[in-house]
N, C-alpha and C positions, 0 to 999 in steps of 0.2 A: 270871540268865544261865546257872548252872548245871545248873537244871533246865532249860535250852534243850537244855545243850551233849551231857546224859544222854538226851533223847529224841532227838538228832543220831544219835548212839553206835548207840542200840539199833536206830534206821533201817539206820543203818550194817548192821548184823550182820542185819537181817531180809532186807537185800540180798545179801548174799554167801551167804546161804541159800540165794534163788531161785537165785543164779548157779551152784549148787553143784547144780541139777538137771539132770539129764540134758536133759529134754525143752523145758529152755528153749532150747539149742543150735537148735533145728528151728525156732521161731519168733524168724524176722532179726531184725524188727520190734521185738518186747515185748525179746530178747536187747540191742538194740544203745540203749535206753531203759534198764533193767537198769543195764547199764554206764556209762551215762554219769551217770545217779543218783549212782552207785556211786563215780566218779571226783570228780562236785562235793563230796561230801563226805568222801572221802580224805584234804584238805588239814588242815580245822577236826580230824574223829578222831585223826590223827595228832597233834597240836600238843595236843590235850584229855587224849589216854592218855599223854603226856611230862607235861603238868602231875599228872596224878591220881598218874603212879610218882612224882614227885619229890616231892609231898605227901605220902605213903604214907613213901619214904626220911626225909623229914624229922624223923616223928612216931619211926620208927628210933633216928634218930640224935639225937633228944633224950634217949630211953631211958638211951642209950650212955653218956648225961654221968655217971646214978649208977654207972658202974661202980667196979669197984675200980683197973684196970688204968691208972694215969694214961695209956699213949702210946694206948690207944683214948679215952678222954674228949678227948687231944687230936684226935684222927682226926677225933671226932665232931665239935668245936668247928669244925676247917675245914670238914666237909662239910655244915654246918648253914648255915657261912655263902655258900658256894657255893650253894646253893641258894637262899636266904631274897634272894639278887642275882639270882639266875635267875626264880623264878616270879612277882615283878612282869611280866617282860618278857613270858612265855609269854601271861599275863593280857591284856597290851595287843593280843599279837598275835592273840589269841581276840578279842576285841570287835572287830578290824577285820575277821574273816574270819567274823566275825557280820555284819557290815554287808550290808543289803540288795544283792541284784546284780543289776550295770545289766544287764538283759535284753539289750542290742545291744553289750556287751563282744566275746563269740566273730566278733560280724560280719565280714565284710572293708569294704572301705572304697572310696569314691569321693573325688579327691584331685584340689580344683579349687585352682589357682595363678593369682592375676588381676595384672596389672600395675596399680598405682594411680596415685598423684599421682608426678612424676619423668618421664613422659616415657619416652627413651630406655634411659636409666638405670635406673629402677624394671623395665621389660621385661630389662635384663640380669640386672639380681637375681633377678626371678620364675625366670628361666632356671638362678640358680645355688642358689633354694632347691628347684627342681625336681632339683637334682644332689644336694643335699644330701638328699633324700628318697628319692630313688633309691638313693643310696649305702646309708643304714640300711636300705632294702628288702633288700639284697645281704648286709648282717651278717646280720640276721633269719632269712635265708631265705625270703623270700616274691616273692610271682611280680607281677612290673607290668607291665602294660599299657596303655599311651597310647589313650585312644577318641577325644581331641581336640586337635588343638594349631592355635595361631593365631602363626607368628613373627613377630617385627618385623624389620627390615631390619637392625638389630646383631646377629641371631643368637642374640637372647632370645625369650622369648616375651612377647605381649601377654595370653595364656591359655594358660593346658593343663590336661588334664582327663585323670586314668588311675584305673586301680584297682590295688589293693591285695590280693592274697589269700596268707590265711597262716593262721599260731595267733593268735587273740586280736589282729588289727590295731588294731581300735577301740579296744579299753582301752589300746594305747600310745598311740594318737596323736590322741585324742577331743580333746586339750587344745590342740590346734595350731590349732584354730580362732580366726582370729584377725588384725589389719593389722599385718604382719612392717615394722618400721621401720629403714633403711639409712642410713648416715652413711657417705659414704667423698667419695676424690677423682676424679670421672671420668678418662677417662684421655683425653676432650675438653677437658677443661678446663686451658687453658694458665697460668691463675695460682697452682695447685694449691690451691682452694678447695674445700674441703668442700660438698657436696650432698647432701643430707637426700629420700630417696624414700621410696614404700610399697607393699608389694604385700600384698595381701588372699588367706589361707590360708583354705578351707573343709575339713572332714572332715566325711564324710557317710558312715555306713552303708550299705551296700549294698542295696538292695531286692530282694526275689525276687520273682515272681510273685506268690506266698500272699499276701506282706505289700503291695503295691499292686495293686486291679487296674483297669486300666485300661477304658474303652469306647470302641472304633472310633471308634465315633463321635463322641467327643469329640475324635479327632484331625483336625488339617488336614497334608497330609505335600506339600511343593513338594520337586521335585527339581532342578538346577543342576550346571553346568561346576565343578566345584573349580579353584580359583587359589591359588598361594604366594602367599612374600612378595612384595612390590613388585606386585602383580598379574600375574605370570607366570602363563602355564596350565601345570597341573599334570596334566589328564586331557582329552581331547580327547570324551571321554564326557558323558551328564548322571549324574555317579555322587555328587553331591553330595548328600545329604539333611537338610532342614529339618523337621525336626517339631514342630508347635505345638499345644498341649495348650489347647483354649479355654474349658473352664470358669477354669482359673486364671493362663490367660495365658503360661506358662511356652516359652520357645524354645527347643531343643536344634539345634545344627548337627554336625554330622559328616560331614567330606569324605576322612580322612585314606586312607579303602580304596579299591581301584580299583572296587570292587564294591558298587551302589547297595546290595543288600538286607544286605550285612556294616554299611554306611552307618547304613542304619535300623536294627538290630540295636543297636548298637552307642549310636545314640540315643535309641533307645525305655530303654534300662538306664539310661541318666543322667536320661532324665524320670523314672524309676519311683523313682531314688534319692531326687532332687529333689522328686518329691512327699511320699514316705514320710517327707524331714526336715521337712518342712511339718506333716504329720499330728505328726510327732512333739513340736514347737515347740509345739501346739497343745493337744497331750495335755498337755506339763509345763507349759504355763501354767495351766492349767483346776487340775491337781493341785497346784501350790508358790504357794505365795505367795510364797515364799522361793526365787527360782534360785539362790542361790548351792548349795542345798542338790541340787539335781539336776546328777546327775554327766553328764558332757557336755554340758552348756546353753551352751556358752562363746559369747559376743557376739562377733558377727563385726567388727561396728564398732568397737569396743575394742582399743585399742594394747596390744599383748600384749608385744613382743619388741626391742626393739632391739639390733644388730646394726653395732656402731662399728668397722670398717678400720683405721685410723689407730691406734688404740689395740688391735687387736688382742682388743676387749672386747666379749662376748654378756650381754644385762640381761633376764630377765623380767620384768615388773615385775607381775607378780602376786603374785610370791613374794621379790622385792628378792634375787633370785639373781641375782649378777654373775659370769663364768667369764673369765679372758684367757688363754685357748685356741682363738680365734677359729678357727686354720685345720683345725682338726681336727675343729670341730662343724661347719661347714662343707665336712666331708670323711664326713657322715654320721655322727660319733661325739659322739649326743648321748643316749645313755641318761643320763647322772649327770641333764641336765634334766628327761627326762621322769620318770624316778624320782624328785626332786623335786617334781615337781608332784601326780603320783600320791600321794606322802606327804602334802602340802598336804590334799588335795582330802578324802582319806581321815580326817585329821586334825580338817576342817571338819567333815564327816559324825556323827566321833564326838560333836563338842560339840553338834550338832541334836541328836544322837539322848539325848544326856544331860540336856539340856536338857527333850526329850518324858518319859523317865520320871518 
């Protein structure tokens, strides 16, 4: 590991060389590669030259013990042992920021919410974990935009479909993929019994052009009147667009713009997502045998979350983290979760990779 973290280093320093030439300024291009080189490895050097001074202090301040001066041998004795607590910790943090990185971490994200079993009720939750996502968007700083929504007549949704753009979308929220499980009391419900819904969370990377591309003519593109809920007309236009991608069968609808070709726009980005997780699913089955070991693989079928009213109680149950702060992860404040899970995942990681050497 150490001879990893020394040829890190010396990358490190051949970069700020180049960056230290005049004439890389003139080329945007190689300059803005350069830098970002530059910045993925800032974190590991940084955390590697705190261990090497505090190894370097250590052998110091063992020196220290033969002195004659008893209040320095005791100086020494505390700072031996501050440290000797300190560089296990620096160690762990080095092997995780050794860990291979998922190439679609910086992505932004495509953030589909489906109404599942539940009915009316499952449509109002999807509605209120689409709030609750919004909300963390707004801490975050990151910018969303709805490409699709389908209401149901409660003022939930049956679907919605937006993106995500920011720092590092995907590494927070790769792990929300997954069937959000509901426990509460409808507010239909005159005997005040508990009802058990579910609504299905997809996270999808964003695709760009590069990474999918598409052929004409594999599309079929039918245009249509948009309708709200209830079957109300919403456009008196044909500003609707259905796009169907027929090698792999895939439907994209988007009616929400007044404007057919924002329509298509707007739908061709969610096919090209929706394909790229395909390719991707594909990719990491061929490469693991082991999914647990691939970071974002998370099973969409899989009961990820429950989500109990009455008791005021959030469960992961991937990680038997229980929170009774219901209304404020629910109000978008759910970092302590993901930060958990991120640990989890990262933790899983190390034991693969200890397990391969």
């Amino acid at each position: 590991m150490f001879a990893k973290l020394e040829s890190l280093e010396n990358k490190y320093v051949e970069l700020e060389n180049e960056l230290s030439k005049p004439e890389v300024y003139g080329d945007q291009e190689k300059y803005r590669k350069l830098t970002k080189a530059h910045s993925d490895l800032s974190d590991v050097v940084k955390v590697f030259r705190r261990f090497k001074q505090l190894s370097t202090e250590l052998e110091d301040n063992k020196e220290m013990l033969e002195d004659s001066d008893p209040e320095i041998r005791e100086m020494a004795e505390a700072e031996i042992k501050t440290i000797r607590e300190t560089l296990p910790k620096l160690e762990d943090e080095l092997r995780v920021l050794l860990l291979p990185k998922d190439p679609l971490d910086e992505k932004n994200i495509l953030l589909e919410i489906r109404a599942g079993t539940g009915g009316e009720e499952a449509s109002l939750f999807a509605g209120d974990l689409f709030r609750m996502y919004s909300r963390y968007a707004e801490r975050m700083r990151w910018k969303m935009e709805i490409m699709s929504a389908h209401e149901s007549d409660s003022g939930g949704f049956k679907e919605v479909i937006a993106t995500m753009a920011g720092d590092s979308v995907y590494s927070r929220l790769k792990y929300e993929s997954g069937t959000h499980r509901v426990q509460r009391v409808p507010a239909t419900e005159s005997q005040g019994r508990i009802h058990t819904s579910a609504v299905t969370v997809a996270i999808m990377p964003e695709a760009e052009e590069v990474d999918v591309q598409i052929d004409p003519n594999d599309l079929r593109i039918d245009v249509f009147r948009s309708s709200g809920p209830g079957g109300q007309s919403v456009n008196t236009t044909d500003s609707a667009v259905r796009v169907t991608h027929i090698p792999s069968g895939l439907v994209v609808i988007c009616q929400d713009e007044k404007s057919q070709h924002k329509n298509k726009a707007k739908a061709l980005k969610v096919l090209r997502s929706r394909l790229f997780e395909r390719m991707e699913d594909e990719r990491l089955q061929k490469e693991a045998a082991d999914r647990r070991s691939q970071v974002g693989s998370g099973d969409r079928s899989e009961r990820i979350r429950t989500y109990n009213f009455p008791q005021g109680r959030m469960t992961d149950h991937r990680i038997n983290l229980t929170l009774y702060r219901l209304d404020s992860i629910m109000d978008g404040d759910i970092d302590e979760i993901i930060d958990a899970l991120v640990g989890h995942y990262q933790t899983e990681a190390l034991k693969l990779q200890a397990g391969n050497e």
